[in-house]
ZATI-142982 format. One record per atom (N, C-alpha, C): residue in three letters; x, y, z. Coordinates in steps of 0.02 Angstrom, whole numbers, plus 50000, padded with zeros to 5 digits. Atoms other than C-alpha are relative to their C-alpha. Layout:
<nodes>
ALAXYZ
...
</nodes>
This chain:
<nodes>
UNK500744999750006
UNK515195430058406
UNK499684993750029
UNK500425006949963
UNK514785410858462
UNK499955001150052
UNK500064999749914
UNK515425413058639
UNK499385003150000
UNK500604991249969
UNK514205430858656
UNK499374995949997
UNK500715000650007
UNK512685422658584
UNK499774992650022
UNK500315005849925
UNK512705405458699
UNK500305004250059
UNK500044997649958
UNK513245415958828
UNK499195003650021
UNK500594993249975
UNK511705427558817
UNK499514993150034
UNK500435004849984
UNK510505410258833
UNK500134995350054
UNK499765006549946
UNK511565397158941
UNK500605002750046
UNK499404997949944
UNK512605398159091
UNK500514996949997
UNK499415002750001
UNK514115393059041
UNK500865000750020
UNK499424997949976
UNK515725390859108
UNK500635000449944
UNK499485001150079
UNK517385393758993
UNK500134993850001
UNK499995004750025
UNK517655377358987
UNK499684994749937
UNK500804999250061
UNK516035373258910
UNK500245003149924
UNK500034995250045
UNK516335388558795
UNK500414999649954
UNK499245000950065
UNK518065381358730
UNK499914993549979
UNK500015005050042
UNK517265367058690
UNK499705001749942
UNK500304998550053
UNK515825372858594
UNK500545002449949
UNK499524997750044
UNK517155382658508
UNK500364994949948
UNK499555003850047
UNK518315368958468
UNK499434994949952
UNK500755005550040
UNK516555357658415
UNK499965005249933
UNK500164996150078
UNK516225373658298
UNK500414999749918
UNK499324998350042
UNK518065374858226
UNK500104991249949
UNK499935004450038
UNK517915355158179
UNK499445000349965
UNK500615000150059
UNK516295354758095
UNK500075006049953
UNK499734995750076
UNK516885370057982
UNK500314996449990
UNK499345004650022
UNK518425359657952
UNK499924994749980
UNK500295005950028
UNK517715343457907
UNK499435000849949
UNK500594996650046
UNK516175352957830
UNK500195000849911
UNK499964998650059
UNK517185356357692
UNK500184994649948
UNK499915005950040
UNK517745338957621
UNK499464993350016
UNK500665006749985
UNK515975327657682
UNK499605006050028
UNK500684994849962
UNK514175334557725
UNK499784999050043
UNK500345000249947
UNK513815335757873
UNK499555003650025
UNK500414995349971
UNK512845350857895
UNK499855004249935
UNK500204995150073
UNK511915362757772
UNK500145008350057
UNK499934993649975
UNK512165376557899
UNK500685001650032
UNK499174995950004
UNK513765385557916
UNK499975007650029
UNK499824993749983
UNK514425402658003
UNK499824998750080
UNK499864998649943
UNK514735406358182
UNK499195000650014
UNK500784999949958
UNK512685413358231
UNK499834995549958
UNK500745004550012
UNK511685400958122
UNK500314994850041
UNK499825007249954
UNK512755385658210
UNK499874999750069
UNK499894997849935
UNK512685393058365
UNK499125000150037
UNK500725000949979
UNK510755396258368
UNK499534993749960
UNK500605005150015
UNK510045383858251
UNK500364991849998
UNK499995005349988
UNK511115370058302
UNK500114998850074
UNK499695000849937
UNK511885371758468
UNK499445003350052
UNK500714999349961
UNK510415381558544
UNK499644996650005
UNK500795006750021
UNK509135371558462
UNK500124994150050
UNK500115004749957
UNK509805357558542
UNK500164999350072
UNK499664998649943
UNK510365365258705
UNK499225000350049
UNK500634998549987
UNK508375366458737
UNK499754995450038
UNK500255006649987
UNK508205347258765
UNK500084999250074
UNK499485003549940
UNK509495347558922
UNK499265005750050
UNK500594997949953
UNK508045361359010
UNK499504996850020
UNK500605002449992
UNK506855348758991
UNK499914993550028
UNK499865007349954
UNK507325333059087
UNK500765000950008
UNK499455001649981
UNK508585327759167
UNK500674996949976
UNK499555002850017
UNK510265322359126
UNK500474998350038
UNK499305004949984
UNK511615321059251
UNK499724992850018
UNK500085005349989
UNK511975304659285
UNK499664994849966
UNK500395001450032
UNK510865298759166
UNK500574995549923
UNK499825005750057
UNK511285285159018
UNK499555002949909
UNK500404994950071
UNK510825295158844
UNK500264994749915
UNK499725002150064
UNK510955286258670
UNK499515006049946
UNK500054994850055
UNK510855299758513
UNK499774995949932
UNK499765004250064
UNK510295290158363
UNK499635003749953
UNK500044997950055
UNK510375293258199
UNK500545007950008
UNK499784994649963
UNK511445306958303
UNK500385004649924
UNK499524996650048
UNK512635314058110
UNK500355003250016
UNK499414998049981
UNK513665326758156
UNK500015001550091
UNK499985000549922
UNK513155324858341
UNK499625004650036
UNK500394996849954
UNK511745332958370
UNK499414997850021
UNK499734996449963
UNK510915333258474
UNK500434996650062
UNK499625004549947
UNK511995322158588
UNK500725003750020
UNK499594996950006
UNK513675331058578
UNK499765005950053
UNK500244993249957
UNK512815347458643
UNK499634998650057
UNK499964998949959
UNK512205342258774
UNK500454995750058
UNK499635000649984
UNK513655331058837
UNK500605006450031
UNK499524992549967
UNK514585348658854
UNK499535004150040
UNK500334997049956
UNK513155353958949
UNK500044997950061
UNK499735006349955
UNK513335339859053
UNK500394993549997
UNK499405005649995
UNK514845329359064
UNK499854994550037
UNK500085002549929
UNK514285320359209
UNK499464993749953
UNK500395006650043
UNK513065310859064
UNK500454993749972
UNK499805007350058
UNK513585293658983
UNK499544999649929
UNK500354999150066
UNK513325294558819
UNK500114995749942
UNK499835006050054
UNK513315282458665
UNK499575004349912
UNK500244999250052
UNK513205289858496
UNK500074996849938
UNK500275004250046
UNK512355281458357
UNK500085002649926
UNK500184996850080
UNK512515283458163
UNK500314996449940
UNK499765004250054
UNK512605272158010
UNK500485001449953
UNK499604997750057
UNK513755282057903
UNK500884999750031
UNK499325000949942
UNK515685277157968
UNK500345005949985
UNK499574991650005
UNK516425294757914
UNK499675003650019
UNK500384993749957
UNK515285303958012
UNK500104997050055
UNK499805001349923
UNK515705292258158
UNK500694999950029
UNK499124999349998
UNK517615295458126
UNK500085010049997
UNK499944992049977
UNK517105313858133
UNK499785001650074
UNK500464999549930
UNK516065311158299
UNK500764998750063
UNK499355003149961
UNK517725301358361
UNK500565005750021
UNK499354996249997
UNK518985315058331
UNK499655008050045
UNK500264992149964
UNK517915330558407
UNK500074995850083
UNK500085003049952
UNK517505315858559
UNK500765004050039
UNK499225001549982
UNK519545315358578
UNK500235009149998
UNK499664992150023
UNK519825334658531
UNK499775002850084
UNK500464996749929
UNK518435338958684
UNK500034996550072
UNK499665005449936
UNK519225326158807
UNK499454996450022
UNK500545004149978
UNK517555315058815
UNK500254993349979
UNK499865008050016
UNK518565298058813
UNK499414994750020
UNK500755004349978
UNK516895291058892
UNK499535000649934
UNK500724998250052
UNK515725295058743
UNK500234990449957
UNK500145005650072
UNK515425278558618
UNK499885003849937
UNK500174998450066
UNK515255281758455
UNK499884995249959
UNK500025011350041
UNK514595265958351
UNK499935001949948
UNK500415000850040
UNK514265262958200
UNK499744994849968
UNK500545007349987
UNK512685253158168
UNK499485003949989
UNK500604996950011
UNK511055257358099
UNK499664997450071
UNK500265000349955
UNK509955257858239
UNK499564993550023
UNK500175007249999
UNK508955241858199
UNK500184994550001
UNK499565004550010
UNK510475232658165
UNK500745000650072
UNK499524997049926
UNK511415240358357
UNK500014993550017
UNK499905005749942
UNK512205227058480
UNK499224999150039
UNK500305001849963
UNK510935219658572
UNK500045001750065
UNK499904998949939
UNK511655223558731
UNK499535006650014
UNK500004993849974
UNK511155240058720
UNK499005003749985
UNK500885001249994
UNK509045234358718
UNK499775004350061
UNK500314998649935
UNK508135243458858
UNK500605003250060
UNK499694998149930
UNK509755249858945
UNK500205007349992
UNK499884992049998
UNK509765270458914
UNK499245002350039
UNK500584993549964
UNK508545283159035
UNK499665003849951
UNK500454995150037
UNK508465293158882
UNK500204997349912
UNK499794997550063
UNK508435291958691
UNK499875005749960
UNK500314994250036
UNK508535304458584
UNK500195002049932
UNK499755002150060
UNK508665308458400
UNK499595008549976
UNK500134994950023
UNK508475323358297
UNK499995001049909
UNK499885001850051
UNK507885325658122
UNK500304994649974
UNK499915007250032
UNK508005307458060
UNK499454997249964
UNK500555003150027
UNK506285301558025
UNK499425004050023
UNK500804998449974
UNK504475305758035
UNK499904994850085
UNK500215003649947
UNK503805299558218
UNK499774993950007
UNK500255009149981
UNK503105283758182
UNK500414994249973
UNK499385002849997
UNK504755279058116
UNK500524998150045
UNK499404997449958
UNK505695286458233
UNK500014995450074
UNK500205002749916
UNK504915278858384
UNK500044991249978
UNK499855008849989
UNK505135260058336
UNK500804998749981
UNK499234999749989
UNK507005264558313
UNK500285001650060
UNK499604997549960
UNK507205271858445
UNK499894997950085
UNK500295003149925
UNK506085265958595
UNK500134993050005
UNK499535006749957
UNK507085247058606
UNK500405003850043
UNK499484996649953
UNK508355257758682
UNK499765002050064
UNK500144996549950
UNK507495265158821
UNK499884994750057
UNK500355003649953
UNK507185254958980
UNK499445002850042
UNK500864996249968
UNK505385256759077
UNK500165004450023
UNK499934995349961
UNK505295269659143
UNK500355006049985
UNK499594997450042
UNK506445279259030
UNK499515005649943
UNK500224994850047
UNK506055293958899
UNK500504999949934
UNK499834999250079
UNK506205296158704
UNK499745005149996
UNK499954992050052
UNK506405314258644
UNK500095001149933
UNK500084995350049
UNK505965320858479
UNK500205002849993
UNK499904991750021
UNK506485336158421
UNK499774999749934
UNK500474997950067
UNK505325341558289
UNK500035006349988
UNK500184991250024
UNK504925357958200
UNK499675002250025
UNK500674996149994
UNK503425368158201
UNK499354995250001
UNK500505004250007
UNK502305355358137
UNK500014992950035
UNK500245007049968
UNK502275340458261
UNK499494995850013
UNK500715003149983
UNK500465337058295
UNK499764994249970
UNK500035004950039
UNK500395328358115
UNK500004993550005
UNK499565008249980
UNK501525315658164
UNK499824997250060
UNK500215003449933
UNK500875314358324
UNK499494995749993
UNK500525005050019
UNK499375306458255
UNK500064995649966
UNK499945006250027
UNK499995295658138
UNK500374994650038
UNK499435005549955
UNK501265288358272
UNK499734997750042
UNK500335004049921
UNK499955284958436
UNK499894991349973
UNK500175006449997
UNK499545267858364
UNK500804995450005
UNK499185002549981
UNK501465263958370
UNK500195001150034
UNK499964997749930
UNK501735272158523
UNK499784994750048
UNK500445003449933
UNK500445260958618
UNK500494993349982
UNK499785006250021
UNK501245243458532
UNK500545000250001
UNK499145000449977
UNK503075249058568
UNK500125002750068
UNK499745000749947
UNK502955251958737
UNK499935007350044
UNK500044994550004
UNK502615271358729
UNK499365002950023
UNK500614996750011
UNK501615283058802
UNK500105010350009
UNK499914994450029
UNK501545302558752
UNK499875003850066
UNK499914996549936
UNK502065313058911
UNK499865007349994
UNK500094995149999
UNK502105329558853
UNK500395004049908
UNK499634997950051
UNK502505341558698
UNK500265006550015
UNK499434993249984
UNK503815353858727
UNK499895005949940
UNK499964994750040
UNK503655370458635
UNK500535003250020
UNK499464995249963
UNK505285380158643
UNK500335004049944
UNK499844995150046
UNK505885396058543
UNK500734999849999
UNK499225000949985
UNK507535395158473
UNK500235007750002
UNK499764993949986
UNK508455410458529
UNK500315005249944
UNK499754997050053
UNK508715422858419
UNK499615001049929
UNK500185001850043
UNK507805418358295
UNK499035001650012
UNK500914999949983
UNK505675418158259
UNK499854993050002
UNK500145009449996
UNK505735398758248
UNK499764999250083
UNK500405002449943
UNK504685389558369
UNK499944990849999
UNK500205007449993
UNK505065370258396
UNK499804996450045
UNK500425003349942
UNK504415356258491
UNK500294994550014
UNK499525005349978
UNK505245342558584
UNK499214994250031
UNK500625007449993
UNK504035325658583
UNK500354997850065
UNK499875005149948
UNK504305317758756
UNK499564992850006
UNK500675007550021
UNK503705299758752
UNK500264993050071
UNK499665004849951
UNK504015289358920
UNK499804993249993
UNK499855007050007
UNK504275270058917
UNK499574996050061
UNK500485001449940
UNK502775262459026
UNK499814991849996
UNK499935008949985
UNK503045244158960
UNK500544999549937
UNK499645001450049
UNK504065234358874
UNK499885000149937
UNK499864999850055
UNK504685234558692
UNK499804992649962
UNK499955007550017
UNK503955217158606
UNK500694998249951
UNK499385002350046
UNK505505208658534
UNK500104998949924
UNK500064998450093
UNK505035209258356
UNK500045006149987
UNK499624992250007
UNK505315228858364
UNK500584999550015
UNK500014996050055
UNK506315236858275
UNK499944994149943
UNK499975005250067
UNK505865226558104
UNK500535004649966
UNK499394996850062
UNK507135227657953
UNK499805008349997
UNK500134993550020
UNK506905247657900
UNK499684999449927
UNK500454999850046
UNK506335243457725
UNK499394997250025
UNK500875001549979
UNK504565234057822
UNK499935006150029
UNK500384994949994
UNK504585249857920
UNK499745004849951
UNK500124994550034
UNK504455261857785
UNK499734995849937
UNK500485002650036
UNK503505250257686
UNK499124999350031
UNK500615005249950
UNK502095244757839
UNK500135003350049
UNK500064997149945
UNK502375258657964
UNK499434999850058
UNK500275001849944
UNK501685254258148
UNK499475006550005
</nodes>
């Protein structure tokens, strides 16, 4: 049933198809002794995780491209679209070290010896890795005006920070422009895209990088979510 129903949406080759597979077969398998996911069975994984985030890769570019996932958990959406495109460099992010020892073993299962996997809250990441990704991207982690002073150090000018939101994005869109403008951000476009299969209708925040990040972003996470930008 997985293959059939990313087959019907994406052009995939079997290669691809035996990954998703083997990605599916570990997240049941790990699913059952740590939480990684509230959704379980062959179609809901297939459309409301692996679709959902298979939506992002239609909407910019990726080969060649430098991608960090943060707050990424069981690897989405970074994972999915690494098997979309291999040809990406990818660095996935996530504070919890048994979800980055689950990220590790699918990496090694799906032959992506290139992927990173850190773990490091996002405010507390190597330094090195300030301003040097094309794209960030993060899914379900925070409200937007969180999200974006975690996540836009990472990006260098010129570079894009993707969202993936629900239904309701607009909200957040307004509370986040004044943090947007003071981190470096400016709001490119909002993606609407139907997840397949399904009546759901989400929206992918594009937010391109048109100056620098001032060096006092990201503050600790308790000032953000005390004194949000």
């Amino acid at each position: 049933m997985l293959e059939h129903i990313l087959r019907e949406s994406l052009p995939l080759d079997e290669r691809a198809l035996g990954r998703f597979r083997r990605y599916y077969e570990l997240l049941t398998e790990w699913n059952k002794v740590m939480n990684l996911t509230a959704i379980s069975g062959e179609e809901d994984t297939a459309r409301l995780h692996f679709l959902d985030c298979a939506a992002l890769a239609g909407l910019t570019e990726l080969r060649g491209k430098r991608v960090i996932d943060v707050g990424t958990g069981a690897g989405f959406p970074g994972l999915v679209l690494k098997i979309l495109c291999p040809e990406t460099e990818l660095v996935l992010l996530d504070s919890l070290e048994k979800r980055v020892r689950f990220l590790k073993t699918v990496c090694a299962e799906l032959g992506f010896d290139d992927v990173l996997c850190l773990h490091a809250r996002a405010e507390e990441a190597p330094p090195q890795l300030r301003g040097s990704f094309d794209l960030a991207c993060s899914r379900a982690v925070a409200r937007l005006n969180l999200l974006a002073e975690l996540c836009l150090p990472f990006v260098k000018k010129g570079g894009l920070f993707a969202a993936m939101k629900g239904p309701d994005a607009a909200e957040e869109l307004r509370e986040a422009e004044k943090g947007l403008r003071l981190l470096g951000g400016e709001i490119e476009r909002v993606a609407e895209y139907p997840v397949p299969g399904t009546e759901l209708r989400h929206n992918a925040v594009l937010i391109r990088k048109v100056s620098e990040t001032p060096k006092k972003y990201p503050r600790k996470w308790a000032q953000m979510k005390k004194n949000p930008l």
